[in-house]
N, C-alpha and C positions, 0 to 999 in steps of 0.2 A: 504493500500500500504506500509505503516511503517513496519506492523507488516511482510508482505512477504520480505522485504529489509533486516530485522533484524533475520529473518530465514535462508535468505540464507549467508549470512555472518558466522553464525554459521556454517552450513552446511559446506561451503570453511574452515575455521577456522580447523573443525574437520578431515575433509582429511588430509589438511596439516598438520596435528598433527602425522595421522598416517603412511603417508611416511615419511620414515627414507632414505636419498641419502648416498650413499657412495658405498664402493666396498662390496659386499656380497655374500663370495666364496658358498652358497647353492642357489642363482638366477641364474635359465639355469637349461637346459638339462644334464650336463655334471655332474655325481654323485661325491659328495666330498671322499665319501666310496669307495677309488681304491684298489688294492692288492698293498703291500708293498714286495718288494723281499729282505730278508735277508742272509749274507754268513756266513759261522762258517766253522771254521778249528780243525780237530781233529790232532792230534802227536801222534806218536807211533814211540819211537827209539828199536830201537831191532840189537841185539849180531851178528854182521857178521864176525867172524875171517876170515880172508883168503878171505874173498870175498862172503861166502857161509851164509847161512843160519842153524844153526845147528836145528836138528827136534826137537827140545825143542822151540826153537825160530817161526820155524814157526807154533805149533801149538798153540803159543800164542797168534800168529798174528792172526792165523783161530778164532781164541775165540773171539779177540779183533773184527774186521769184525763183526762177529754174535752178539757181544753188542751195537755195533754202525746199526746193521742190514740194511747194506750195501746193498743197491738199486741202480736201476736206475735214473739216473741224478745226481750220485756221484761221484767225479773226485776223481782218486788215481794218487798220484806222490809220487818219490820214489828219495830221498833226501842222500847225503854225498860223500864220496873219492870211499866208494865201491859199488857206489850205480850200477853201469853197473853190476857186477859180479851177486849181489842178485835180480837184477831187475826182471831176468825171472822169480824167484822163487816165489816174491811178484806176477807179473803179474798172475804165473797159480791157485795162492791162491786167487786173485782175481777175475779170470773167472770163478769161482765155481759160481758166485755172479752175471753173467754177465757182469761184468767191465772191464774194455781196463784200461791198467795204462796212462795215460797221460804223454806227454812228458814236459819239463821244471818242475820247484817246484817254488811252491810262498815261499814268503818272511815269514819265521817261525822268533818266539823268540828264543836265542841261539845259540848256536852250535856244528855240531854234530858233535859226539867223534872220535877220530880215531875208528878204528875198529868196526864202528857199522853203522847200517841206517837208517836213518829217512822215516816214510812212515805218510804220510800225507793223510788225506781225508778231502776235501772239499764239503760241503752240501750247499744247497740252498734252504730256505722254503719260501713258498708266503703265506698271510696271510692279512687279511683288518681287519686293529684297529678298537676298538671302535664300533665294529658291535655284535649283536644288536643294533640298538639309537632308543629309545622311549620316548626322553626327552621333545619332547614337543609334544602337543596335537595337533590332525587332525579339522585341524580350518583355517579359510580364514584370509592370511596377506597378506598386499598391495604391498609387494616388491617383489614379485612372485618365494620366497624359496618353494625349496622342502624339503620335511619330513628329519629330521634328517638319518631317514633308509634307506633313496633313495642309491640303488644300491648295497645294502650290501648282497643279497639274488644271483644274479647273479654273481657280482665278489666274495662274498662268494665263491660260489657254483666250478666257473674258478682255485681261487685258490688252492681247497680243491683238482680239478680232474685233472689238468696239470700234465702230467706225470715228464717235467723237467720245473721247476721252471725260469729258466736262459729263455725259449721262451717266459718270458712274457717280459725281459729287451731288447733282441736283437732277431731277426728271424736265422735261421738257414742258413750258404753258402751253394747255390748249390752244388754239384761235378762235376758240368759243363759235366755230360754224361746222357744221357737219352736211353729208349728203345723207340722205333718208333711204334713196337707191341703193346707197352703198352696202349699208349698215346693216338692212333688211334682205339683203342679195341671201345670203347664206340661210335664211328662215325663207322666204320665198322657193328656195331649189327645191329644198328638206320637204314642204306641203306640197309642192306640185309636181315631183318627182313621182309616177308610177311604181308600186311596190314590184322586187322583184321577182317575186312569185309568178306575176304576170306574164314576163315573158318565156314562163317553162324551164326546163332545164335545160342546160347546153350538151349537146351529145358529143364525147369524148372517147379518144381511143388510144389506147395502145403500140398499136401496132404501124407500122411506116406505110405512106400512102403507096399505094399500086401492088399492096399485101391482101 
């Protein structure tokens, strides 16, 4: 009876040894591997006399665009005194690219010159640190963490194919107008679609035609 009293004391002894209490951000369902959304501002001041854009200038800006290889989910604003005059000119340099210039300008370092514009672009990349994590071994621990990797394959995968980066911080406003046609398309099929009992059963075979 000694020797099962002095076994199981060991026994408790050793549990308790291997619960560690406290807070432990990889205990839970919920992956510590989330995507991170990052901002970066690119500058481009360029030569506007008079308000315009001279065709030296804007094929600089075309250049410039194609090295920054200006996509979608990238805000263009269009920055200075002349910025209304040149604005259309950057906008239609822009919509080669598919881009709308964006109205207001964030907060740049400096200031721009007389006579000239600032065009700004702003990027957004989503991206989860630290992923791969293979740092510890697939093995049973008592505080019910998951694998270091947990979630880095799926939000990997989220932030690699999000087309704009910014819907994973905030969802997108309505435009508060909808089409009714649209909406109702898929309930409209569903009721007026004939069941398919109706048209019998399909007669199938086995065997290679001209058998």
């Amino acid at each position: 009876m000694a020797s099962k009293s002095a076994l199981l004391l060991v026994a408790v002894a050793l549990s308790g040894c291997a619960f560690k209490p406290g807070p432990e951000p990889r205990a839970g369902a919920e992956p510590v591997n989330v995507p991170v959304v990052s901002k970066s501002e690119f500058v481009f001041d360029a030569a506007a006399p008079n308000g315009a854009l001279p065709r030296s200038e804007a094929e600089r800006l075309d250049a410039w665009f194609r090295s920054l290889d200006l996509r979608y989910g990238d805000a263009v604003y269009v920055d200075g005194s002349y910025s209304e005059g040149a604005r259309a000119q950057v906008a239609s340099l822009a919509g080669n690219y598919g881009i709308i210039v964006s109205s207001g300008t964030p907060v740049t370092p400096g200031v721009v010159a007389p006579g000239t514009v600032r065009v700004v672009v702003s990027r957004t990349v989503a991206s989860v640190p630290n992923c791969p994590n293979w740092d510890d071994k697939s093995n049973t621990n008592y505080n019910n963490k998951t694998m270091p990797n947990f979630g880095c394959a799926v939000n990997g995968n989220m932030a690699a194919m999000v087309a704009n980066p910014e819907d994973l911080v905030h969802g997108r406003e309505g435009s508060g107008l909808g089409d009714a046609a649209t909406a109702s398309r898929a309930i409209n099929y569903y009721r007026t679609a004939p069941p398919s009992a109706t048209k019998g059963l399909q007669e199938t075979t086995t065997s290679k035609k001209g058998q």
